[in-house]
GUMAR-638071 format. One line per 10 residues: number of its first residue (from 1); their letters; for each residue z, y, x of C-alpha. Coordinates in steps of 0.5 Angstrom, whole numbers, plus 2048, in hexadecimal, padded with zeros to 3 digits. Layout:
NUM> A> Z Y X ~ ...
% end
This chain:
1> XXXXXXXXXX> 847 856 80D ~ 84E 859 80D ~ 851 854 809 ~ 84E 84F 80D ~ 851 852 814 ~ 857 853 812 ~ 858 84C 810 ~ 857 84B 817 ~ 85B 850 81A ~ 861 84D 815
11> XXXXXXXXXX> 860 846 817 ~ 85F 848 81F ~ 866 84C 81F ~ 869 847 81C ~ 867 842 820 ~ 869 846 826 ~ 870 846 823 ~ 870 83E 823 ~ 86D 83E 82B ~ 871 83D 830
21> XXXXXXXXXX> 875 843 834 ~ 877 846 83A ~ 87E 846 83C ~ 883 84A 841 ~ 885 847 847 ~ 88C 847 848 ~ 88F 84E 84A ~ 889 851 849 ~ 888 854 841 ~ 880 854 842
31> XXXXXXXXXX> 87C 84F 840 ~ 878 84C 846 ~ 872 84F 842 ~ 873 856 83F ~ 86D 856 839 ~ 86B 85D 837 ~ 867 85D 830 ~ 862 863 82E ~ 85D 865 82B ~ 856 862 82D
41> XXXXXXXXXX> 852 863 833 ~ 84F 86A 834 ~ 856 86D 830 ~ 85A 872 833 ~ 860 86E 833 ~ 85C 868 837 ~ 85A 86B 83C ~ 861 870 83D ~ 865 869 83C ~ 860 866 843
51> XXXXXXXXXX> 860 86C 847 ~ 868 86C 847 ~ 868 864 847 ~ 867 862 84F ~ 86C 868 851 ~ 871 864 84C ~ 86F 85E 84E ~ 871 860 855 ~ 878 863 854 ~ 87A 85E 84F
61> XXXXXXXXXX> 877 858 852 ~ 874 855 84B ~ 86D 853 84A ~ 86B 859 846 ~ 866 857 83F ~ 862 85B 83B ~ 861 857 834 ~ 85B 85C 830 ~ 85B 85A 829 ~ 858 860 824
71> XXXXXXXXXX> 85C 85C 81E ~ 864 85F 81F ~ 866 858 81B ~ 864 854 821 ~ 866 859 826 ~ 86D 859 822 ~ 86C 851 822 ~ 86B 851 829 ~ 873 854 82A ~ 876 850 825
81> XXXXXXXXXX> 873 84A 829 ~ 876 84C 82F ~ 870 84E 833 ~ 870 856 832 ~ 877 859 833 ~ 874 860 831 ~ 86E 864 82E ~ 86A 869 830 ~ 866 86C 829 ~ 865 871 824
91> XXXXXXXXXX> 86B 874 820 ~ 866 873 81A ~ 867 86A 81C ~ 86E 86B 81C ~ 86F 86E 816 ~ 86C 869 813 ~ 870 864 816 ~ 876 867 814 ~ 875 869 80D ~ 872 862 80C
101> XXXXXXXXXX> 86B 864 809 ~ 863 863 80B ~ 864 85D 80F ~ 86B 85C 80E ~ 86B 85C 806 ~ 86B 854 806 ~ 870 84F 805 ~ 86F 84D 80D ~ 872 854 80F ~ 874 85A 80B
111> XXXXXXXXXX> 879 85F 80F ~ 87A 85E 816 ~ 880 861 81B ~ 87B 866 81F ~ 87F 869 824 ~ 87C 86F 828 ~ 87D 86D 830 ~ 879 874 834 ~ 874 878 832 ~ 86D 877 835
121> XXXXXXXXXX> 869 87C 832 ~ 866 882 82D ~ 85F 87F 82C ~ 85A 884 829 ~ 856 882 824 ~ 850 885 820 ~ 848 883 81C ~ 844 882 822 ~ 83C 884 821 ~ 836 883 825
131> XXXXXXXXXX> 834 88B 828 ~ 82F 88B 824 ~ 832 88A 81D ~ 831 88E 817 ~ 839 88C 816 ~ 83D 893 816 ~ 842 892 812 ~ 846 88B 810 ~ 843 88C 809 ~ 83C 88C 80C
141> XXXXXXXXXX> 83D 884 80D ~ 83C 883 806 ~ 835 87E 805 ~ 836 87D 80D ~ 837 876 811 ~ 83E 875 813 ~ 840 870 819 ~ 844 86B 816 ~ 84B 868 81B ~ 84D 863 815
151> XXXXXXXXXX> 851 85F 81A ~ 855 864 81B ~ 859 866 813 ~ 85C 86C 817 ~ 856 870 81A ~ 853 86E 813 ~ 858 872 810 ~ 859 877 814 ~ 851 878 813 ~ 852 877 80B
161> XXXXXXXXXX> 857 87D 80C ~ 852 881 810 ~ 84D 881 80A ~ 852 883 806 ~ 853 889 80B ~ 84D 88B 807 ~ 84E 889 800 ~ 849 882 802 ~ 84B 87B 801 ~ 848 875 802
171> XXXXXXXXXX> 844 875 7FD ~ 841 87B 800 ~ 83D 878 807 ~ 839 872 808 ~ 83D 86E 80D ~ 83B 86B 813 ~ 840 865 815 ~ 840 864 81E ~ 845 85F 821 ~ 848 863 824
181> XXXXXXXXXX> 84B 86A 827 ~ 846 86A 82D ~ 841 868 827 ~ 842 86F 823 ~ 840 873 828 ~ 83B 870 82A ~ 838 870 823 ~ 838 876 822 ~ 835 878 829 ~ 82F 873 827
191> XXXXXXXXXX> 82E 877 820 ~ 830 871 81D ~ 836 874 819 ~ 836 87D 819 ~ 83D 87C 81B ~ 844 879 81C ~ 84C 87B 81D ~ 84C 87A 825 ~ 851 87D 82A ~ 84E 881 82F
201> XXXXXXXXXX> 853 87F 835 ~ 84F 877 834 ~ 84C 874 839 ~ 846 872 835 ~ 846 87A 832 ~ 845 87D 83A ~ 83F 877 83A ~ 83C 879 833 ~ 83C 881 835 ~ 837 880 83B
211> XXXXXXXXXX> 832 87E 836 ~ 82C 883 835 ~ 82D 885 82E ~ 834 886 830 ~ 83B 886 82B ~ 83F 88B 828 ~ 846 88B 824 ~ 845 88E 81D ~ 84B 893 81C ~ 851 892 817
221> XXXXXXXXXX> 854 899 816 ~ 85B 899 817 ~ 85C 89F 812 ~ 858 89A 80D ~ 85F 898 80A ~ 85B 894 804 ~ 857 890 808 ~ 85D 88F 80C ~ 862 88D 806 ~ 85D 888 805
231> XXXXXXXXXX> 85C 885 80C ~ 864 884 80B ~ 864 881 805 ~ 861 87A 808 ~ 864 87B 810 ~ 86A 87E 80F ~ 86D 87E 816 ~ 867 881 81A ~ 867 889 81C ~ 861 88E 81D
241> XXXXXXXXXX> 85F 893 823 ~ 85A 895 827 ~ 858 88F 82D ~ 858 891 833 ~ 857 88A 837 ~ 851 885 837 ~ 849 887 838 ~ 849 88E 837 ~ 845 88F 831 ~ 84B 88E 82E
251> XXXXXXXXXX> 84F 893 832 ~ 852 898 82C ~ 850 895 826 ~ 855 894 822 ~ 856 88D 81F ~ 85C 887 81F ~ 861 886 824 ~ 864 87F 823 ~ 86A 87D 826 ~ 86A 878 82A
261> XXXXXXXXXX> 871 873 82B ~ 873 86E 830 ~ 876 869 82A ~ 879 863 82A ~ 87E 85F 824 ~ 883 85F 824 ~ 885 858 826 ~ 882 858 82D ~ 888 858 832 ~ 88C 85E 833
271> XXXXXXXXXX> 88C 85D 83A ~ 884 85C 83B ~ 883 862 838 ~ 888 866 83C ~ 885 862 843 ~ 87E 865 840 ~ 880 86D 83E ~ 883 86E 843 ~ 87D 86C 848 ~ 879 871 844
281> XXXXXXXXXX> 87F 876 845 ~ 87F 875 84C ~ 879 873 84E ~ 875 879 84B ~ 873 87C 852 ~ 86F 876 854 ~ 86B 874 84E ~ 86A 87C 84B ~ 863 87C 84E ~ 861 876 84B
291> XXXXXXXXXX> 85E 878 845 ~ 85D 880 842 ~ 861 87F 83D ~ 867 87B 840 ~ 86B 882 842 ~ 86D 882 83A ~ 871 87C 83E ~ 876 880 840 ~ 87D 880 83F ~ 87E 886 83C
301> XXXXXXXXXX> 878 886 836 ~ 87B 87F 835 ~ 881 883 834 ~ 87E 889 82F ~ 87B 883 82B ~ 882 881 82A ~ 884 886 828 ~ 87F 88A 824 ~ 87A 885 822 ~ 87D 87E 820
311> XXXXXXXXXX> 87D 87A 81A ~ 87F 874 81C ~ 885 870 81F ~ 886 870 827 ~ 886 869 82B ~ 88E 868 82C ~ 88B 867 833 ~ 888 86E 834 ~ 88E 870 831 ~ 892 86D 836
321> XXXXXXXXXX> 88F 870 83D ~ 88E 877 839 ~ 895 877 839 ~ 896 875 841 ~ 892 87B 842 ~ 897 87F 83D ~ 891 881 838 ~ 894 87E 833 ~ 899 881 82E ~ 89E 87F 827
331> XXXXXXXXXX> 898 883 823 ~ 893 87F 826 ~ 898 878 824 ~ 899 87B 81D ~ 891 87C 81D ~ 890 875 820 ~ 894 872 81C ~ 892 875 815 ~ 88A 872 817 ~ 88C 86C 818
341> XXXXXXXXXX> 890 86C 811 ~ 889 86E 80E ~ 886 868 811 ~ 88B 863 80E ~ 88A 866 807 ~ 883 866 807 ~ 883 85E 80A ~ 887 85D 803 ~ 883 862 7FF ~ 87E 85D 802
351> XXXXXXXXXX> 881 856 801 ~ 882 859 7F9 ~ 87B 85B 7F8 ~ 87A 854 7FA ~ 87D 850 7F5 ~ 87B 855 7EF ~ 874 854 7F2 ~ 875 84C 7F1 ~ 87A 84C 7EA ~ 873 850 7E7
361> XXXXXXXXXX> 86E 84B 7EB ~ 86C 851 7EE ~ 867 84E 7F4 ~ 86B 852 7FB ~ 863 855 7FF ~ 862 85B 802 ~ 85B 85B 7FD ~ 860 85A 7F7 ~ 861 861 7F4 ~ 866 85E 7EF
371> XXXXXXXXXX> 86A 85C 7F5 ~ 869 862 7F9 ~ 86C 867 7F4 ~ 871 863 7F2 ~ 873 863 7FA ~ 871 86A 7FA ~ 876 86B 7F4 ~ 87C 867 7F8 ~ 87A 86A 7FF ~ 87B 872 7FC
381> XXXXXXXXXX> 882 870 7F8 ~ 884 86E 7FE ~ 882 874 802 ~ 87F 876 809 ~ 881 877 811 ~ 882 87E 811 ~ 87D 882 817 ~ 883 886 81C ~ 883 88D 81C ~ 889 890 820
% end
């Protein structure tokens, strides 16, 4: 089933980059629809990306799409097709566009110039249980049905990190395959799987909560430093924290906090996206009440993430309105710069990877294990963004 949907999803994103485009108008960088890509219907992101819709199609004077899609090669294709200027989605598919692995790690893809656009939101994340679970405990999911979102490369390996939260793997749990995020959770509120990685801010998780057996989050102690270097060993760029936001079953269980940018490519045209950062900048007093989570929209959290919680190259886009409103400074250059000079050296990393792979008949697929270490041993030679600290 994996194998075969992710056949697919190439061949759908490929086909995006081949169809047809909208264009700007002259005088007007948009285009005359502005596509918006984000995870699939039921995700946070979706539902932020149409709440802020109809208020950006009222000041921009562009149809507004919303494009779902719960692969991150077609929502990355629907940008290279022109159809998408940006994405709203999960740091966790970024980073793997970024460092060309999962569903990046083909011959098709490899490393791609992400650059962040605006900050969306901090998603928490966590184990969800029905009410009524023996489930304690993250190492009590052992023997237990597990809700599968295989379409999803990212959510299933930030649920293989969870089990290894609790020193599991996947061999560890009976996994019962969904098709989709709105599907987990229901899986487990009909007692066809035990649990699921779930965010309590979902539109789906306020659904399941109302069921008579109720839900719960089951605790990830952050004073459980082991458990978490686990967690971190396979999602690399969340965070940990007590949620404080969704269903209140969930209110002050500590669990994953996963950054949520606003990101495009870096190709995308500089003046599109300062058109669209600035609506977001400007226009945040008319959209905040559209969604719950849309207050992590402001300026000012989008300029804490710069300076504190980025590893990734700002859109030359960003960079220009940041420096209109005087927010932009020489250290922020330097730093900027230095991003975009660790995209390069991955790109040649890549393209090195790729003819060692062909010199040694090395099949080049991300089921390949000869081909994901020699990658991996090019990609750690050539180094990694650096998350900012200042």
């Amino acid at each position: 089933m994996k194998k075969s949907f992710l056949t697919a999803a190439l061949t759908l994103a490929i086909f995006l980059i081949l169809s047809p485009v909208t264009v700007a108008e002259a005088g007007n960088p948009l285009p005359h629809s502005i596509g918006v890509a984000t995870g699939g219907v039921g995700t946070t992101g979706h539902a932020i990306a149409v709440a802020y819709g109809g208020i950006m199609e009222e000041v921009l004077g562009r149809k507004v799409r919303v494009l779902p899609s719960a692969a991150d090669i077609v929502n990355f294709g629907q940008i290279k097709a022109g159809r998408a200027l940006f994405i709203g989605g999960a740091v966790s598919q970024n980073c793997s566009a970024m460092d060309g692995t999962d569903n990046f790690a083909v011959r098709e893809w490899g490393p791609q110039e992400c650059a962040f656009m605006w900050y969306s939101n901090t998603t928490p994340y966590g184990l969800l249980v029905r009410g009524d679970s023996d489930i304690k405990t993250v190492k009590d999911v052992k023997g237990k049905k597990v809700a599968v979102y295989k379409a999803s490369m990212s959510w299933h390996k930030s649920m293989g990190a969870i089990l290894n939260f609790g020193g599991l793997s996947w061999d560890d749990v009976q996994q019962v395959e969904v098709g989709s995020y709105s599907q987990i959770h229901q899986a487990v509120a009909d007692g066809r799987a035990d649990c699921t990685y779930s965010s309590p801010i979902s539109s789906i998780t306020h659904e399941i909560a109302q069921n008579p057996n109720g839900i719960r989050y089951v605790p990830m102690p952050l004073e459980d430093k082991e458990g978490w270097d686990r967690f971190f060993t396979i999602v690399t760029r969340s965070d940990k924290g007590y949620c404080k936001k969704g269903v209140e079953q969930a209110k002050g269980i500590p669990m994953v906090m996963a950054p949520f940018p606003i990101f495009t490519l870096k190709g995308v045209s500089d003046d599109a996206i300062y058109e669209i950062v600035k609506f977001f900048a400007e226009n945040f007093n008319r959209y905040e009440k559209a969604h719950p989570m849309i207050d992590d929209m402001h300026i000012d959290k989008v300029l804490a993430f710069k300076n504190e919680g980025i590893a990734m190259a700002i859109h030359p886009g960003t960079v220009r309105y940041l420096k209109e409103i005087g927010k932009w400074s020489e250290q922020d250059e330097q730093w900027n710069r230095k991003q975009w000079e660790q995209v390069d050296r991955l790109k040649e990393a890549w393209n090195k990877a790729i003819a060692e792979a062909d010199k040694n008949g090395i099949k080049i697929a991300n089921d390949n294990e000869e081909w994901i270490k020699l990658w991996k041993k090019h990609r750690e030679a050539a180094g990694d963004l650096v998350r900012r600290s200042s």
